[in-house]
C-alpha positions as CSV (number, residue, x, y, z in Angstrom):
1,X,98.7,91.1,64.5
2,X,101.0,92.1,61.5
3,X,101.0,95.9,60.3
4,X,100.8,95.2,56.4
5,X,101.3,99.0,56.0
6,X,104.4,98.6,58.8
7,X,106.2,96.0,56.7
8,X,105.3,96.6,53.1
9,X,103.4,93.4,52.3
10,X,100.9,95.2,50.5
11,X,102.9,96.3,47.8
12,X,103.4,94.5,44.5
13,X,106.6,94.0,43.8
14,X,108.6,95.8,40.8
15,X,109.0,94.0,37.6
16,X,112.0,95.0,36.6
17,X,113.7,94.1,39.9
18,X,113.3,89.9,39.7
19,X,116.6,88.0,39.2
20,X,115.5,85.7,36.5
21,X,114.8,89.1,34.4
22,X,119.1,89.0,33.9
23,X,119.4,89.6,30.4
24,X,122.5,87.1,28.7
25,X,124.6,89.7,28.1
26,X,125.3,90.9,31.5
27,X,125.7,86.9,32.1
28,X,128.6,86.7,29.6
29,X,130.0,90.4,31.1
30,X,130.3,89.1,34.4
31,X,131.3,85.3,33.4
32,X,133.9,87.1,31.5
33,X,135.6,89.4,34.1
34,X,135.3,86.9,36.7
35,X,137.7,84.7,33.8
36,X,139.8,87.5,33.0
37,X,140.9,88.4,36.6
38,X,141.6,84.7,37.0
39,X,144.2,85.1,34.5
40,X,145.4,88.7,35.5
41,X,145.6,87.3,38.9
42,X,147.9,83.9,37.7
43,X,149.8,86.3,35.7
44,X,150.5,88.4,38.6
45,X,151.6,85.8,40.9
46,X,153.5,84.0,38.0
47,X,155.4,87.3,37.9
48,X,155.8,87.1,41.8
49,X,157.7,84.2,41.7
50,X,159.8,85.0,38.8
51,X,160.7,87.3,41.2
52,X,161.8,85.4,43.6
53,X,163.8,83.1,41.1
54,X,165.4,86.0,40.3
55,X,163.7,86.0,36.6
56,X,162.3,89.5,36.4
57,X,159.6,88.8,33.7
58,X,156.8,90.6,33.3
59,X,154.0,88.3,31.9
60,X,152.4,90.5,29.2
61,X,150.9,87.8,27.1
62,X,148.3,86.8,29.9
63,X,147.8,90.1,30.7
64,X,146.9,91.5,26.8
65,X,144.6,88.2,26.8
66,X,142.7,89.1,29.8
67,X,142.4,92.3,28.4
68,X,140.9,90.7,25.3
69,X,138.5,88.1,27.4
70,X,137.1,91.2,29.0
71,X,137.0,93.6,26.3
72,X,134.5,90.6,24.6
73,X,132.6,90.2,27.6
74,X,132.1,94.0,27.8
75,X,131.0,93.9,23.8
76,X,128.6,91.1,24.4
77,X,126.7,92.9,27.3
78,X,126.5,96.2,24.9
79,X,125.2,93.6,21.9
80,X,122.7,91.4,24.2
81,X,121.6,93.3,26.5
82,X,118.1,94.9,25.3
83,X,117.6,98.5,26.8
């Protein structure tokens, strides 16, 4: 026999805790780090070989427009999200 107490099966679950209740601002926040380290990360490893080619350059284009790709995704989530 199965303890329904034991394991918790009588309980409804919460609400708030379902994935599809992800609001599209959080969607955009995450979609938009995940594209800004991309960048940061290429940038980084541009630099890495310039480097090694003996071209110190420091790639700060790429890294100011990661900054702005996640500095959006961070405004969207404040605008969208609804708390």
């Amino acid at each position: 026999m199965i303890d329904a107490g034991r394991f918790h099966l009588w309980r409804p679950r919460e609400p708030g805790n379902r994935a599809g209740d992800i609001s599209w601002g959080n969607v955009l926040y995450r979609g938009a780090t995940v594209l800004a380290a991309l960048i940061a990360v290429l940038a980084i490893g541009n630099c890495i070989y310039n480097i090694g080619e003996n071209r110190p350059l420091v790639p700060l284009i790429p890294l100011l427009v990661a900054g702005v790709v996640w500095l959006i995704g961070y405004g969207l989530r404040y605008v969208l999200t609804d708390r």
